[in-house]
N, C-alpha and C positions, 0 to 999 in steps of 0.2 A: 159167365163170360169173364175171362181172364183179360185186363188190363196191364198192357207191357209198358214199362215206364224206360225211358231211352235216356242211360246216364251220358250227359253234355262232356264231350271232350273237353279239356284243359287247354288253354291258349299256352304256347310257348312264350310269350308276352309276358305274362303272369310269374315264371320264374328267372328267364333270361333278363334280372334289374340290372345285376352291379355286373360291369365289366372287368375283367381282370387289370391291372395297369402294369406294365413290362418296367422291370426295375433299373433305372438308371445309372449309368458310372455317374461319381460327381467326389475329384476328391477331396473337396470341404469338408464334405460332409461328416456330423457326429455319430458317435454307435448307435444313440436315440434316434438322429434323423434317418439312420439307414434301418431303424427296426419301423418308423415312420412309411418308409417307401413300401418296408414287408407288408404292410397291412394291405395292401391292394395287390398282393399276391395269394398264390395258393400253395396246399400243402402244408410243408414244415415254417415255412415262411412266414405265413399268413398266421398259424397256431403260435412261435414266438410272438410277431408282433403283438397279436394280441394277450397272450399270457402279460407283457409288459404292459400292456391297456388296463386290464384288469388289477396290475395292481397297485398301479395309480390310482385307478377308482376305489379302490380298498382302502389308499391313501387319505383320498377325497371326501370318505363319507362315512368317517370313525368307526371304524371298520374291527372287530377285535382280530387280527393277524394271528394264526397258528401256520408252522411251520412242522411238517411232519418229514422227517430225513434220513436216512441208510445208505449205508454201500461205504466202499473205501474212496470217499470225498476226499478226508483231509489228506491220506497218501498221493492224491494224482494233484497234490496243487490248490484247495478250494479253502482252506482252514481261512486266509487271510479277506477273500470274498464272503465267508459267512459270517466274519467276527464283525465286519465292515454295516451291516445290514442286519445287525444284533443293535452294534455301537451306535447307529444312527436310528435306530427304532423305526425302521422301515418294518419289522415284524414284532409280534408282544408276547407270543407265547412260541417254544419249544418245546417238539418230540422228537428225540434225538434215540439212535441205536446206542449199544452201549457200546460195539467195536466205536462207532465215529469218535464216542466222546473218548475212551481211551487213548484212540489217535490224537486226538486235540491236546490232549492232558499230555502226552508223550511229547508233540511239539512244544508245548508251553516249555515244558522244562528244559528246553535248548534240547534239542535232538532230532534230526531229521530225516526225511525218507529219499530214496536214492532212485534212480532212474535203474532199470532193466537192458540189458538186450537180449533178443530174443537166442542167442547161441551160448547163452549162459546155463549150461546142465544144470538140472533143480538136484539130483546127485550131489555137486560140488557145490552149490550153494548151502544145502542142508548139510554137507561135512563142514562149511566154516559156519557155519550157526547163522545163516543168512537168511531170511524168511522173504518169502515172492509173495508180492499180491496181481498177478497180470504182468504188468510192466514195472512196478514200482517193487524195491527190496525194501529193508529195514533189518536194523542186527537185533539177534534173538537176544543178545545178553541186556543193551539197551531197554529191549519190552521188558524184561527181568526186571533192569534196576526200578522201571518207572513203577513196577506195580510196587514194589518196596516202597518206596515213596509214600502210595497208599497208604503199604500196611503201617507205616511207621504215623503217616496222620490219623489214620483210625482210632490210634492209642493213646492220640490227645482226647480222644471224645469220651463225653458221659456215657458209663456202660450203663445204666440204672434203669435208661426208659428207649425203646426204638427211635427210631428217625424214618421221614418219609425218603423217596429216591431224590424226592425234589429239594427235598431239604440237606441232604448228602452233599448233593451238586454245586448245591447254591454255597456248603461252605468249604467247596474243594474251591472253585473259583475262587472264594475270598480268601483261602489262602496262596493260590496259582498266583493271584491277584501283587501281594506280598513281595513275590519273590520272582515272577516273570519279567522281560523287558521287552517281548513283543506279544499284543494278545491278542488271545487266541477265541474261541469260540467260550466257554467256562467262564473266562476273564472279562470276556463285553456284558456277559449275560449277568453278571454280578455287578459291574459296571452299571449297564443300562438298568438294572430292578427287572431282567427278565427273567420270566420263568423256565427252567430245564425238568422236562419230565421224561424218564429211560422206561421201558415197560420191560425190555429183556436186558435189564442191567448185568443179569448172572450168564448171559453171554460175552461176555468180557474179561480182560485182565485184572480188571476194577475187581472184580470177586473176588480174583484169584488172589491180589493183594489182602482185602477185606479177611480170605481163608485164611492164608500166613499169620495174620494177626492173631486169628486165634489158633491156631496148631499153634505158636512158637511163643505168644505172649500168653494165652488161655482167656481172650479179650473176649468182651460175651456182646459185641456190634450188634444188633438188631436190624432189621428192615421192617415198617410199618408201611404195607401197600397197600392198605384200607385208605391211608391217608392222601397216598397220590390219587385216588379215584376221588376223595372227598374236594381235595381241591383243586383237580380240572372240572367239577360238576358245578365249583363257587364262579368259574370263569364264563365258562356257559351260562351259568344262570342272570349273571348283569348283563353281559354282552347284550347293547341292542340288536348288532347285525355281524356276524362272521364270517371269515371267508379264511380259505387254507387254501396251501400251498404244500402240494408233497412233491419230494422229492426221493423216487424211488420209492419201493413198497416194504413189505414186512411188518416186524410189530410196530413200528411208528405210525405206521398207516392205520392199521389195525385198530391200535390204539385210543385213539382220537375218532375213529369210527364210533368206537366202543362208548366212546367217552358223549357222545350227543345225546347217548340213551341214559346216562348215569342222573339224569335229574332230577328223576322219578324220586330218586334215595334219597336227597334232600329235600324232598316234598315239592319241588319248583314247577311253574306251568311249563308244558313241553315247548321246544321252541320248532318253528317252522323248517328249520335247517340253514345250512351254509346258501347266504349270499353271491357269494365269489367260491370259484375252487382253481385252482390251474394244477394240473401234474406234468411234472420233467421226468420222463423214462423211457425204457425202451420195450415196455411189456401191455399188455391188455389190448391195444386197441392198434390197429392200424391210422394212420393219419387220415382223417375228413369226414369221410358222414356217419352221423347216428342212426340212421334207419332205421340199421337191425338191432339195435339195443334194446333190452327191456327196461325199465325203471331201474330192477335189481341191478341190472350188468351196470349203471351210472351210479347206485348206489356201493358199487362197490370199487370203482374207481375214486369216486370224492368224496364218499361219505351219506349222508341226507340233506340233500338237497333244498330249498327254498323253490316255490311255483317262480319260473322266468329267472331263475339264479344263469349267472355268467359266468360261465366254463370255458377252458382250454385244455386241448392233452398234446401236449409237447413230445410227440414222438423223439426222442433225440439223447443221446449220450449227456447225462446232466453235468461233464467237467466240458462240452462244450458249450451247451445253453448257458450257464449259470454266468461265465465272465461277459457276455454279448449283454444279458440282460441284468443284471448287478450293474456292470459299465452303465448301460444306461439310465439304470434307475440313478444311478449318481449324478447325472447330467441333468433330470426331468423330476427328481422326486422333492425336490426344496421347496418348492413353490407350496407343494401338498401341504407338507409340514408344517408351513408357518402357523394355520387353521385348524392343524388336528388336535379331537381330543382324544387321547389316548387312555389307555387303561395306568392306573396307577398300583404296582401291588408292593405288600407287605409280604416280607420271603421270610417271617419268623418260623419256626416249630409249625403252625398254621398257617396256610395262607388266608391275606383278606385281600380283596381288590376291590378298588373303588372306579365306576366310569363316571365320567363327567357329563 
């Protein structure tokens, strides 16, 4: 005798909790209070507000901060929004593309990117040496001089032993540092004792500079990438609880993916994964439900994950997410700070970090 067993339908009760709340004019109101009101919206709406929830709480609960970042940021505007939330230690580590850091490196030294219109023949812009990214130009001779720049600091350095990418970074900024008068991304992170780590630095002008050095001087630079994997894996390994922030995908992303599984190489106990993750983009996922995702497809939006980690994916154009929610972390992040302990590093040859 076969027993039918009758699955009990689902009360509508049961998921119809929160109601949505209609977003109100008020114009007092702050960019936080108005990311405030998003929170009881849906959508794009609902995903800012809380990408900026989560990273207060990252604030809140010492949290180690990576930053994983790409795309032509600094050309649309963002160099001055990411130096600002370097400066202020709202974030404790960087993985930056090596286009961006070029870009930043290119601003620092007085030089700037120029607005597009769309009836401008890429023809005539490419006969006056004009280079287009979207809507944003920049003069090709300008990118020229900056990687000189480079190659002309390379040839202060010790040929005798390699250097990490992080360690390159950290003493471009402290020379950028020198001789800038507005800073830039390079310049906070030297500033603040943050870390810069580039995975596709030979995507860049930065190289190109580095090559010149030795076609023209016979300068024998080095790159040790052993090293940059050795000390993102000392970061992970003290971190009590992490949480990242990408913005846009590629090897930065990638990267710091990579980078959760490298602890194994220092012998370290694995860690459970990222706490917090928010992504600003406009790929992988449509805006709201997870249903259909597998583990993998969230593993490879944020990385690995922690049981009950707090997620956001920011469906959205990140030069216009990033000034809505930067603004208001300016407005709402101070409080956090007074109580944070943050990571402390050491950007010698090696890095060491200490958490509190």
């Amino acid at each position: 005798m076969t027993s039918m067993v009758t699955q009990r339908k689902p009360r509508p009760s049961r998921y119809l909790t929160t109601p949505t709340r209609p977003i109100q004019v008020d114009r007092d109101r702050s960019i936080a209070g108005l990311l405030e009101k998003m929170e009881g919206a849906g959508f794009g709406a609902r995903q800012l507000a809380e990408a900026h929830r989560i990273w207060l709480d990252m604030l809140g609960d010492n949290t180690v901060i990576f930053v994983a970042a790409s795309g032509p940021l600094i050309p649309a505007g963002m160099r001055r929004l990411l130096a600002y939330v370097v400066k202020n230690r709202f974030v404790d580590v960087l993985v930056l593309s090596g286009t961006l850091i070029f870009h930043d490196l290119h601003e620092t030294l007085g030089r700037q990117h120029y607005q597009a219109h769309p009836s401008m023949p890429d023809a005539e812009l490419e006969a006056a040496q004009v280079a287009r990214t979207l809507d944003v130009l920049a003069s090709e001779e300008e990118y020229r001089e900056a990687a000189e720049w480079v190659s002309g600091f390379v040839n202060q350095l010790d040929q005798t032993r390699a250097y990490s990418v992080r360690e390159l970074l950290h003493l471009l900024g402290r020379e950028l540092s020198e001789i800038s008068t507005d800073d830039g991304v390079l310049t906070a992170a030297f500033k603040s004792r943050v870390p810069v780590f580039c995975p596709d630095i030979a995507d860049s002008l930065i190289v190109a500079g580095i090559a010149t050095a030795r076609f023209e001087k016979k300068n024998n630079f080095q790159f040790d990438l052993a090293q940059d994997a050795l000390d993102i894996a000392q970061i992970f390994a003290r971190a009590r609880a992490t949480g990242t922030i990408q913005i846009g995908g590629g090897a930065p992303r990638t990267f710091l993916q990579q980078a959760q599984n490298s602890m194994d190489v220092i012998k370290a106990p694995a860690r459970s994964g990222h706490k917090y993750a928010v992504q600003i983009g406009t790929e992988v996922l449509p805006t709201g439900g997870r249903s259909g995702l597998s583990v993998n497809d969230e593993n490879f939006i944020y990385g690995k994950l922690a049981r009950g980690a707090s997620t956001s994916y920011v469906n959205c154009d990140p030069t216009i997410a990033l000034p809505i929610l930067i603004t208001a972390l300016s407005q709402t992040g101070a409080k956090y700070m007074k109580g944070r302990k943050r990571p402390n590093f050491t950007l010698a040859r090696e890095l060491t970090v200490d958490v509190p």
